[in-house]
SEVEX-40065 format. One line per field, with one value per atom (N, C-alpha, C): chain; atom name; y, z, x. Coordinates in Angstrom, 2 decimals. Each point is the difference from the previous one (the first is absolute). Example, Ala and Ser with C-alpha at 12.3 -4.5 7.8 and 13.67 -1.06 7.14 Angstrom:
c <- (A  A  A  A  A  A)
a <- (N  CA  C  N  CA  C)
c2 <- (-5.69  1.19  1.20  1.05  1.19  1.09)
c3 <- (7.80  0.00  0.00  -0.72  0.06  0.73)
c1 <- (13.19  -0.89  0.90  -0.35  0.82  -0.77)
//
This chain:
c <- (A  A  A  A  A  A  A  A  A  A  A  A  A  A  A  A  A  A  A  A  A  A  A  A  A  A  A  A  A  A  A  A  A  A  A  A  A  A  A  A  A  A  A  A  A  A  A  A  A  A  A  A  A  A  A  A  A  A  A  A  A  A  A  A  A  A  A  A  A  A  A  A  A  A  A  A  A  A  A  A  A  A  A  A  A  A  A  A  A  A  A  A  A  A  A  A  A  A  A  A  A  A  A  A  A  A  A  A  A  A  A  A  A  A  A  A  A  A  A  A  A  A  A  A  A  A  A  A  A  A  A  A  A  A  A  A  A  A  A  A  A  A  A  A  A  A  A  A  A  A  A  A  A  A  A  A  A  A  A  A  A  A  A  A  A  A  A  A  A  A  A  A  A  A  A  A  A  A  A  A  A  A  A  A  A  A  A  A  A  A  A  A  A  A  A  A  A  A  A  A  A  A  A  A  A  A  A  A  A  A  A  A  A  A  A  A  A  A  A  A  A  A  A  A  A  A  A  A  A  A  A  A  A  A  A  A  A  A  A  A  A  A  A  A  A  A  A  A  A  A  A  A  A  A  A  A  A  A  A  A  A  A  A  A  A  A  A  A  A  A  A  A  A  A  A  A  A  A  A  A  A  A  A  A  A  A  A  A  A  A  A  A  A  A  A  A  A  A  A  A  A  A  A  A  A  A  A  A  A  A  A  A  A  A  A  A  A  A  A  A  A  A  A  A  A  A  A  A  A  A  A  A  A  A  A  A  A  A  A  A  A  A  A  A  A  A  A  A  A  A  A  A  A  A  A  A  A  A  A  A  A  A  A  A  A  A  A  A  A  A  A  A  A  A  A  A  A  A  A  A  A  A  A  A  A  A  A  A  A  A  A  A  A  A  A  A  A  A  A  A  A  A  A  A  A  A  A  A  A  A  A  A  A  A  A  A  A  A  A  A  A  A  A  A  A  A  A  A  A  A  A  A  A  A  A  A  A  A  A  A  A  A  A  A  A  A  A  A  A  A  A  A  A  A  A  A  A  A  A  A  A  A  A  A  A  A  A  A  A  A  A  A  A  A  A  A  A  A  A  A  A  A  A  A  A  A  A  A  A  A  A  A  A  A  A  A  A  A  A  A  A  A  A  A  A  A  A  A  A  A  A  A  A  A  A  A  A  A  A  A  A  A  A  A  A  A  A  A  A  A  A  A  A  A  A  A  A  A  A  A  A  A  A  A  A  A  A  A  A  A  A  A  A  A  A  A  A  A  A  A  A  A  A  A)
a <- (N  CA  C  N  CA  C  N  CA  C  N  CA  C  N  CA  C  N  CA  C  N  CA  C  N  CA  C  N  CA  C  N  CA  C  N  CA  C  N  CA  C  N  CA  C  N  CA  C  N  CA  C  N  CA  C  N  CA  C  N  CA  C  N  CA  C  N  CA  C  N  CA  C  N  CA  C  N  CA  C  N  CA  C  N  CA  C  N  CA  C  N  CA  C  N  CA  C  N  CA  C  N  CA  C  N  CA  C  N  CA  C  N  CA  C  N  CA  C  N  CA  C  N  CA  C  N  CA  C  N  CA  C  N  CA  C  N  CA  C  N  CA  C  N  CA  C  N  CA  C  N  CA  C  N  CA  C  N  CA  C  N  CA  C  N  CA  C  N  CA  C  N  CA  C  N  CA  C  N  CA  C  N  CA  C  N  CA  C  N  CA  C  N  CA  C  N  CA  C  N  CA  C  N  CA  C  N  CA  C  N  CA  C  N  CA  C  N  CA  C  N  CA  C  N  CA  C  N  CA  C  N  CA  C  N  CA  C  N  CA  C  N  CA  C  N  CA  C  N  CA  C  N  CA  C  N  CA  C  N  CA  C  N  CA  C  N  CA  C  N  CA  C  N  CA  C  N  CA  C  N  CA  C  N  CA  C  N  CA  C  N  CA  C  N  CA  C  N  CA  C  N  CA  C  N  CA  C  N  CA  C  N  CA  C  N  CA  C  N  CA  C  N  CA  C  N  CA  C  N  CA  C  N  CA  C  N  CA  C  N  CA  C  N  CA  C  N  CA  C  N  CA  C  N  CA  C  N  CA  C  N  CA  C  N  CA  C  N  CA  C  N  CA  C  N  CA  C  N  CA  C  N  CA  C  N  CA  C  N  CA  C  N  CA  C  N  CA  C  N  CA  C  N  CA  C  N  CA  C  N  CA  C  N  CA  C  N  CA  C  N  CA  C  N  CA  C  N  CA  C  N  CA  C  N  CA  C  N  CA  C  N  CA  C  N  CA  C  N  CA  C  N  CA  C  N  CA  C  N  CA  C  N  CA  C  N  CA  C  N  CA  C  N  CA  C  N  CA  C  N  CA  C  N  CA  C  N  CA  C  N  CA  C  N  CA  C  N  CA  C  N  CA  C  N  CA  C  N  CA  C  N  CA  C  N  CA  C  N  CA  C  N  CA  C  N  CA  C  N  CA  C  N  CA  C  N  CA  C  N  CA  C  N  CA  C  N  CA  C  N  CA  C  N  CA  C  N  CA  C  N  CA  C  N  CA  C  N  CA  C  N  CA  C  N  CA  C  N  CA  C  N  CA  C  N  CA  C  N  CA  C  N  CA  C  N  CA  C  N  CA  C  N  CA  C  N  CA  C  N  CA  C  N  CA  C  N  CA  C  N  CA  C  N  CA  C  N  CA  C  N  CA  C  N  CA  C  N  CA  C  N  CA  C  N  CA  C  N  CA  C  N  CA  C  N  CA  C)
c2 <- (-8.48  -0.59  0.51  -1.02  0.32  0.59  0.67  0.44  -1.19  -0.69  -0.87  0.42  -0.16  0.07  -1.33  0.32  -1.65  0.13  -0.32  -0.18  -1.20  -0.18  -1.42  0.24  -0.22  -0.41  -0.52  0.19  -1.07  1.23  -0.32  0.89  -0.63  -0.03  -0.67  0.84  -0.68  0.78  -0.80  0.89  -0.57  0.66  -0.96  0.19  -0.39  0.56  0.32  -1.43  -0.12  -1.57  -0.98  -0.42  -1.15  -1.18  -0.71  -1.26  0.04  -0.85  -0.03  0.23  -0.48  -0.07  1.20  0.83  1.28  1.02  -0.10  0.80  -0.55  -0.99  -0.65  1.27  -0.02  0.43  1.40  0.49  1.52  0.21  -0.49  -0.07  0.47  -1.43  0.40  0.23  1.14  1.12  1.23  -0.06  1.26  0.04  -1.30  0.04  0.26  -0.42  0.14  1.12  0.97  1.50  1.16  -0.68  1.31  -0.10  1.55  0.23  -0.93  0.03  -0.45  0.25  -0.71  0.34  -0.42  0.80  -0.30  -0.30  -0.71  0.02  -0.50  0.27  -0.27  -1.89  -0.29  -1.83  -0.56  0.50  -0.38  0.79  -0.46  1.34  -1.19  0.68  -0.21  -1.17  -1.36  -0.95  0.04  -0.41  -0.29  -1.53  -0.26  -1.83  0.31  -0.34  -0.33  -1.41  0.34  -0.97  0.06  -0.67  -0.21  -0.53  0.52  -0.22  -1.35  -0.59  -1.78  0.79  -1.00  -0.08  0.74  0.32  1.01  1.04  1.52  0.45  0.44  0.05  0.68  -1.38  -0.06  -0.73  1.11  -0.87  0.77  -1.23  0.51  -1.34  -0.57  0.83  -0.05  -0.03  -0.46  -0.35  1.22  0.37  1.43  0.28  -0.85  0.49  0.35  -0.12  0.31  -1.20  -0.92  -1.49  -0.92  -0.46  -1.48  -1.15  0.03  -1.39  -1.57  -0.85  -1.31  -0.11  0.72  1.15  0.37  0.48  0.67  -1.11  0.14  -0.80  0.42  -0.89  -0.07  0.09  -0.28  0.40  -1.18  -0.71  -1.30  -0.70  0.98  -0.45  -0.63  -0.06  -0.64  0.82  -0.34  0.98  -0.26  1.46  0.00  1.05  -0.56  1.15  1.04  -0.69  1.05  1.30  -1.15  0.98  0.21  0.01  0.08  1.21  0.26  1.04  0.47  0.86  0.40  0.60  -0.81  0.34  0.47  1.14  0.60  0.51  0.62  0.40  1.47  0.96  1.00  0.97  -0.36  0.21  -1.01  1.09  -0.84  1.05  -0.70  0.36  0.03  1.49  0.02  0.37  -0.90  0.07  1.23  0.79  1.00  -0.64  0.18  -0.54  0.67  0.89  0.72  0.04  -0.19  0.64  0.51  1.80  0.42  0.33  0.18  0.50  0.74  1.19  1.57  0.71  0.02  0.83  0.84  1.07  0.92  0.06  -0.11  -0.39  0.79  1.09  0.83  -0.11  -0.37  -0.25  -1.32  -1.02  -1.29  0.09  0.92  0.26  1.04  0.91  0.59  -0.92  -1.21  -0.92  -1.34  0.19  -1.53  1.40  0.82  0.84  -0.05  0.12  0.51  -1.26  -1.17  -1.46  -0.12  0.31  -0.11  0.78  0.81  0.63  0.16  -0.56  -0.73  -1.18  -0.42  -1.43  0.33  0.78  0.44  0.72  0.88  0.29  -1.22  -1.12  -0.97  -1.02  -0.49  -1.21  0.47  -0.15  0.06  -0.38  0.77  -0.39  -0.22  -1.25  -0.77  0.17  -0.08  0.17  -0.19  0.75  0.00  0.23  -0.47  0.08  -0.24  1.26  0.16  0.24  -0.11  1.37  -0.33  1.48  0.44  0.53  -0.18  0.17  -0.03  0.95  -0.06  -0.23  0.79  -0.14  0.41  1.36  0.29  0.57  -0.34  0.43  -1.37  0.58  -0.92  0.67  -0.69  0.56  -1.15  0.21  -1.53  0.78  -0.84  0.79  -1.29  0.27  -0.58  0.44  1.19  0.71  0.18  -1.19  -0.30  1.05  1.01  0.80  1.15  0.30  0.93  -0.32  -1.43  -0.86  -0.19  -0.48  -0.20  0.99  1.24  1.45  0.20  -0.92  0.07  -0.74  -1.14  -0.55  0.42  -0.14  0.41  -0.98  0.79  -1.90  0.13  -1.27  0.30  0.42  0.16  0.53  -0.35  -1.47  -0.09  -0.17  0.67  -0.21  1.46  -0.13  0.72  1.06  -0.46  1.28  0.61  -0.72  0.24  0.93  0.05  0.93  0.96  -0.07  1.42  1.02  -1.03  1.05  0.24  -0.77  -0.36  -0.36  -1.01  -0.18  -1.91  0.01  -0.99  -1.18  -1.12  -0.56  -0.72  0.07  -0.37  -1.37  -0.51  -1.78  -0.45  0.55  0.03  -0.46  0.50  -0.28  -1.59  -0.58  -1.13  -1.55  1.02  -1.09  -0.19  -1.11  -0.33  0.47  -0.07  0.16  -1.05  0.04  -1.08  0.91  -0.33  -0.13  -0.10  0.14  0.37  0.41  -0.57  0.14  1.15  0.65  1.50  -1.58  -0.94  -0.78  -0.64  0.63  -0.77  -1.70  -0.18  -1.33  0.04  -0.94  0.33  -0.20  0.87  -0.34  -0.91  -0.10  -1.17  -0.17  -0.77  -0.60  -1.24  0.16  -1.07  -0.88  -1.07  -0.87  -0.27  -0.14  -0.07  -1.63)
c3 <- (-41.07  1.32  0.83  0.87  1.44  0.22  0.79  2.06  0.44  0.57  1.09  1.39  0.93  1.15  0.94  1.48  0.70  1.08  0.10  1.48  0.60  1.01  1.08  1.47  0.24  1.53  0.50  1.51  0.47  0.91  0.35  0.72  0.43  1.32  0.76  0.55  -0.49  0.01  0.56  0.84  1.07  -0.51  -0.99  -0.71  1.38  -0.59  1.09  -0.26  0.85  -0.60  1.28  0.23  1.01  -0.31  -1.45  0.12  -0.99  0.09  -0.89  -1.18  -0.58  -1.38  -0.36  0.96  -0.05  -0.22  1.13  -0.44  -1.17  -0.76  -1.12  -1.35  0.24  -1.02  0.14  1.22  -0.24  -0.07  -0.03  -0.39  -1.07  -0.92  -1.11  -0.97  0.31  -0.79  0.70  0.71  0.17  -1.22  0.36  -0.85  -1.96  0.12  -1.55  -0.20  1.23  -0.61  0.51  -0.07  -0.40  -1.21  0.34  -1.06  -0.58  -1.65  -0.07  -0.26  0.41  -0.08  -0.92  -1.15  -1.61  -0.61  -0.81  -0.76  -1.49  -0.97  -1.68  0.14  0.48  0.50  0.68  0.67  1.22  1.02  0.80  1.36  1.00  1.22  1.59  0.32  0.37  0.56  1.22  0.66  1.27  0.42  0.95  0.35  1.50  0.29  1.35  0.50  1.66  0.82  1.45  0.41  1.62  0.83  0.95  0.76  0.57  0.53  0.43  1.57  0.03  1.48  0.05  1.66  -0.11  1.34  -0.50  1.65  0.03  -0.37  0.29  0.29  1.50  -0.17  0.89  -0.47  0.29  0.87  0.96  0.72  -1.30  -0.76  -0.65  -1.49  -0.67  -1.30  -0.87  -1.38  -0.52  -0.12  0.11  0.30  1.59  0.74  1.41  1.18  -0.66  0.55  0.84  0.92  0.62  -0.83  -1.27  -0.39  0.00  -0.48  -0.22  -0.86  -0.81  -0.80  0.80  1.00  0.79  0.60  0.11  0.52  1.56  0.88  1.12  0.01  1.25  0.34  -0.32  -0.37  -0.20  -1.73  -0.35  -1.51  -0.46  0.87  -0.77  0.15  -0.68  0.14  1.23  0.24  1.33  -0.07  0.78  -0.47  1.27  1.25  1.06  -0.21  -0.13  0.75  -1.53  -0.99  -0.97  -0.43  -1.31  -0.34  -1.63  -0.01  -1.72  -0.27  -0.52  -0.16  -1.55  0.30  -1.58  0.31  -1.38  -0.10  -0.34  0.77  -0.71  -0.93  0.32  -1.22  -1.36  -1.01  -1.34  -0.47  -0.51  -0.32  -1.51  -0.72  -1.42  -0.26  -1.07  -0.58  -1.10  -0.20  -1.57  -0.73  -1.18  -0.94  -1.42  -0.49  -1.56  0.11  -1.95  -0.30  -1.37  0.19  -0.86  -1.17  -1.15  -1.69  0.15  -0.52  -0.91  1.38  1.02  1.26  0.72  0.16  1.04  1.39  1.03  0.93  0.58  0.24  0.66  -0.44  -1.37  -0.50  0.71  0.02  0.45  1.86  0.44  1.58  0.22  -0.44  -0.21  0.20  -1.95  0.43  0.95  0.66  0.86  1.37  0.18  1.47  -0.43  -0.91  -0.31  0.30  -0.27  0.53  1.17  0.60  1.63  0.86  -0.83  1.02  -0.29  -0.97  0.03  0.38  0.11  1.02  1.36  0.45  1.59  0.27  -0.46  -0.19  0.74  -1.30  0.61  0.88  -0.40  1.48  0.84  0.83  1.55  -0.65  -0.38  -0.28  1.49  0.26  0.93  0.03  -1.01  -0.09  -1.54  -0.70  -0.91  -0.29  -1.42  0.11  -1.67  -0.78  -1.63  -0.05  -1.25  -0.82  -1.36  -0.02  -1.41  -0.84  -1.24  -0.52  -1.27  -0.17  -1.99  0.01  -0.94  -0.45  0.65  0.53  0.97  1.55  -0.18  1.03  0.89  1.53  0.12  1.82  0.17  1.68  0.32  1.13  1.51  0.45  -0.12  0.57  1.38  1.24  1.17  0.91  0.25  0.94  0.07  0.67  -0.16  0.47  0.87  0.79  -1.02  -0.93  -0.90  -0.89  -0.40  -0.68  1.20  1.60  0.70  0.50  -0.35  0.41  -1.33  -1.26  -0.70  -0.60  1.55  -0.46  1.00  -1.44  0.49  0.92  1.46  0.80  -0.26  0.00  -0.63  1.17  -0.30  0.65  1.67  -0.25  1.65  0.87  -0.28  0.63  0.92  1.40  0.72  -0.79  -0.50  -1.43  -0.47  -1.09  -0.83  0.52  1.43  0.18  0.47  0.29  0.15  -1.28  -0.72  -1.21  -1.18  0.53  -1.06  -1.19  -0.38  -0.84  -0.52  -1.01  -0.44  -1.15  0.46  -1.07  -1.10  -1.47  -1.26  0.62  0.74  0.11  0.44  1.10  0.30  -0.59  -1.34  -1.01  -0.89  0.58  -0.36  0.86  1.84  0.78  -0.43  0.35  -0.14  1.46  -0.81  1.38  0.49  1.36  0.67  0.21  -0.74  -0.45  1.14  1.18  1.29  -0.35  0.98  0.18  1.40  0.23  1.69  0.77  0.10  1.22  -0.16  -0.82  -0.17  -0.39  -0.89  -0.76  -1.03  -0.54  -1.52  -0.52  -1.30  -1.09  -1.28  0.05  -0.92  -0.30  -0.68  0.13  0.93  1.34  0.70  0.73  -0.81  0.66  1.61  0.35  1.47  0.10)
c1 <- (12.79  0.04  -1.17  -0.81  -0.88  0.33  -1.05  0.01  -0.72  0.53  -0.15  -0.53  -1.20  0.16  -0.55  0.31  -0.34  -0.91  -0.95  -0.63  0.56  0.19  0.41  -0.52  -0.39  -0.87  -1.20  -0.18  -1.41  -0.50  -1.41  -0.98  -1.13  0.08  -0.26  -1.36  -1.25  -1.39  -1.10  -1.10  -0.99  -1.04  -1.08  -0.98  -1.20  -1.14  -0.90  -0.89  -0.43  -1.36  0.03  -1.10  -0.79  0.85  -0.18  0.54  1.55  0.57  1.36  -0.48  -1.27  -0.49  -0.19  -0.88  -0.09  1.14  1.01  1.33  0.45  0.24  0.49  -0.26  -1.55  -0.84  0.15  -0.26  0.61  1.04  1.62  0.57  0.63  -0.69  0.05  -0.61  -1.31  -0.53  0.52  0.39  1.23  0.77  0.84  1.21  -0.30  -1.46  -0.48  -0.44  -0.11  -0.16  0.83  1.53  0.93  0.18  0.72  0.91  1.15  0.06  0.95  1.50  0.62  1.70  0.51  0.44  -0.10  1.57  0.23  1.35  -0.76  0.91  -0.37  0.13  0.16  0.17  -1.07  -0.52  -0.56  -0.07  -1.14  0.19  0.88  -0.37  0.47  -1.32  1.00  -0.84  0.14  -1.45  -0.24  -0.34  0.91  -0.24  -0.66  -1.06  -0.34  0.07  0.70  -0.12  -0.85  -0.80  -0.53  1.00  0.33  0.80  -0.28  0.85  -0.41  -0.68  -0.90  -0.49  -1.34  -0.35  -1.09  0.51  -0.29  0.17  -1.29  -1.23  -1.07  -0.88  -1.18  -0.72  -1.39  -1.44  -1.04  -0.86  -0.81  -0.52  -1.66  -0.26  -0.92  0.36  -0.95  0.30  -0.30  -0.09  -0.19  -1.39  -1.02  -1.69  -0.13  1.23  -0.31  -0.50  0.30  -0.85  1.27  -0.26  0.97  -0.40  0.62  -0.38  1.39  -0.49  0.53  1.57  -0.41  1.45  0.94  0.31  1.29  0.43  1.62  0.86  0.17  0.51  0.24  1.50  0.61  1.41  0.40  -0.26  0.70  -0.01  -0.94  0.02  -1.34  -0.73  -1.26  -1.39  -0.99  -1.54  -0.23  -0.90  -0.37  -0.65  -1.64  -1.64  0.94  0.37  -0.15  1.18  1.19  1.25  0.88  -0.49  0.72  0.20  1.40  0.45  -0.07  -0.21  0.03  1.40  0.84  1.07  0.43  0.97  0.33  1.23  0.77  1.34  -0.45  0.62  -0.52  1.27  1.06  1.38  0.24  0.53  -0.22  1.20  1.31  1.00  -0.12  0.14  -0.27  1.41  0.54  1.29  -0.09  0.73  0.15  0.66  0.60  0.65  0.00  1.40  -0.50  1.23  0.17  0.98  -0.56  -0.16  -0.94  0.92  0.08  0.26  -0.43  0.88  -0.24  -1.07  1.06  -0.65  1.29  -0.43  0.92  -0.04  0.83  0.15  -0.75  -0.32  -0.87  -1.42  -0.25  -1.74  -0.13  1.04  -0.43  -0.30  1.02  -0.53  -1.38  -0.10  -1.08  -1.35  -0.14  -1.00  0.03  0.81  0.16  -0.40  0.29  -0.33  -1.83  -0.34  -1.16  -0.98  0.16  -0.22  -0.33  1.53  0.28  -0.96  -0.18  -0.88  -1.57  -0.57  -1.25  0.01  1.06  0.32  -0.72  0.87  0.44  -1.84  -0.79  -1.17  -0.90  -0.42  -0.35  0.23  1.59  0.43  0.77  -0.21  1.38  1.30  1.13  1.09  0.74  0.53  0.36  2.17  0.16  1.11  0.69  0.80  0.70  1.32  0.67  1.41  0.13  -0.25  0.02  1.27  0.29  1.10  -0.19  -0.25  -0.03  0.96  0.67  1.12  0.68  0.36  0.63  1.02  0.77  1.41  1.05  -0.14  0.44  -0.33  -1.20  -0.80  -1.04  0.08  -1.12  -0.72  -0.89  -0.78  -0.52  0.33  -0.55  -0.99  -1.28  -1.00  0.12  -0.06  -0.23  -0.72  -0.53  -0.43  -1.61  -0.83  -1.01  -0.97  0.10  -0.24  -0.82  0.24  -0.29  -1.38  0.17  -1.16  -0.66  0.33  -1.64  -0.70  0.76  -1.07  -0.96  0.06  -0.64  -1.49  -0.37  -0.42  -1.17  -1.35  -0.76  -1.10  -0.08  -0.95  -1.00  -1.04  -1.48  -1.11  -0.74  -1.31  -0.06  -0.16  -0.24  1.73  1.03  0.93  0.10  0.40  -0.25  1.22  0.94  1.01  -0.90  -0.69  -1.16  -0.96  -0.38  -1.04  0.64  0.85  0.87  0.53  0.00  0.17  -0.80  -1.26  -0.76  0.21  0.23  0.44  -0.70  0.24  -0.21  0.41  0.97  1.13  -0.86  0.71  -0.15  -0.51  0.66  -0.37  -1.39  -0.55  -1.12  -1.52  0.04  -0.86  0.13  1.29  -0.02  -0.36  -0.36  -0.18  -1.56  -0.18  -1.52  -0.90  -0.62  -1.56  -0.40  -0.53  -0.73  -1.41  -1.10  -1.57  -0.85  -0.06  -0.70  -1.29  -1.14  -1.06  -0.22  -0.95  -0.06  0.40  -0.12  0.13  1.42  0.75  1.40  0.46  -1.08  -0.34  1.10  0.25  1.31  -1.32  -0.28  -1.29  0.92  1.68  -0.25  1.92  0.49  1.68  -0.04  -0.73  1.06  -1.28  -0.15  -1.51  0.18  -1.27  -0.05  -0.45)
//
């Protein structure tokens, strides 16, 4: 006979990035460089969702420009008064039911996740449990994972602790000329 154990829950995470495409993508090369959460079957799947809607908008587009691209309050383009709108929550589902694992090795590597999770994204809110045969733990207490996350460079966090997040290296550059020209991405 197995050891059986279960991950079940959602975590509710605020990846860093200019456009939706951008958070998308850092996202998920985050998510492609944890650790993994192992069973003799299969590991621990992750389903991501974007939350419907947008709560983040910017009056400028991600080269810094008022262009033809941003929406207005009413739903359509607009050079003057328009908005760059994005979602910046993305609800990642867990899901395992690991083979030939002990309930404490399986919490061990799912904490070990969580918290190279929590490192790179804003954990926003969560509600796991982890659990064997006779055992199991509700992780809920988001408070613990957002003292862990590290802010990047130019965040007024960030310069306080100097510090600088894993994600960072995945935003792109905008290519400036001394006179603040774009030298190249976004035709004029």
């Amino acid at each position: 006979m197995s050891n059986w154990t279960y991950i079940n829950g959602t975590i509710t995470v605020s990846p860093m990035g200019r456009t939706q495409h951008e958070k998308t993508y850092i996202l998920n090369t985050v998510l492609d460089h944890l650790p993994r959460v192992t069973g003799s079957e299969g590991d621990m799947d992750i389903y991501i969702n974007q939350k419907n809607g947008t709560n983040s908008s910017c009056s400028v587009d991600e080269f810094g420009y008022c262009t033809n691209n941003l929406i207005d309050s009413y739903g359509n383009k607009s050079q003057r008064n328009g908005w760059l709108r994005t979602q910046d929550e993305y609800i990642l589902t867990v899901d395992a039911s690991l083979r030939d694992r002990e309930f404490l090795e399986t919490l061990k590597e799912f904490n070990n996740w969580l918290c190279r999770l929590a490192k790179r994204l804003q954990i926003e809110d969560i509600l796991v449990k982890v659990g064997g045969y006779k055992e199991s733990f509700l992780i809920t207490d988001k408070r613990v994972y957002n003292n862990m996350f590290e802010y990047p460079s130019w965040s007024a966090y960030g310069e306080k602790k100097s510090s600088e997040n894993w994600c960072e290296y995945l935003m792109w550059e905008e290519p400036r000329d001394e006179e603040d020209n774009l030298l190249c991405g976004k035709p004029e």
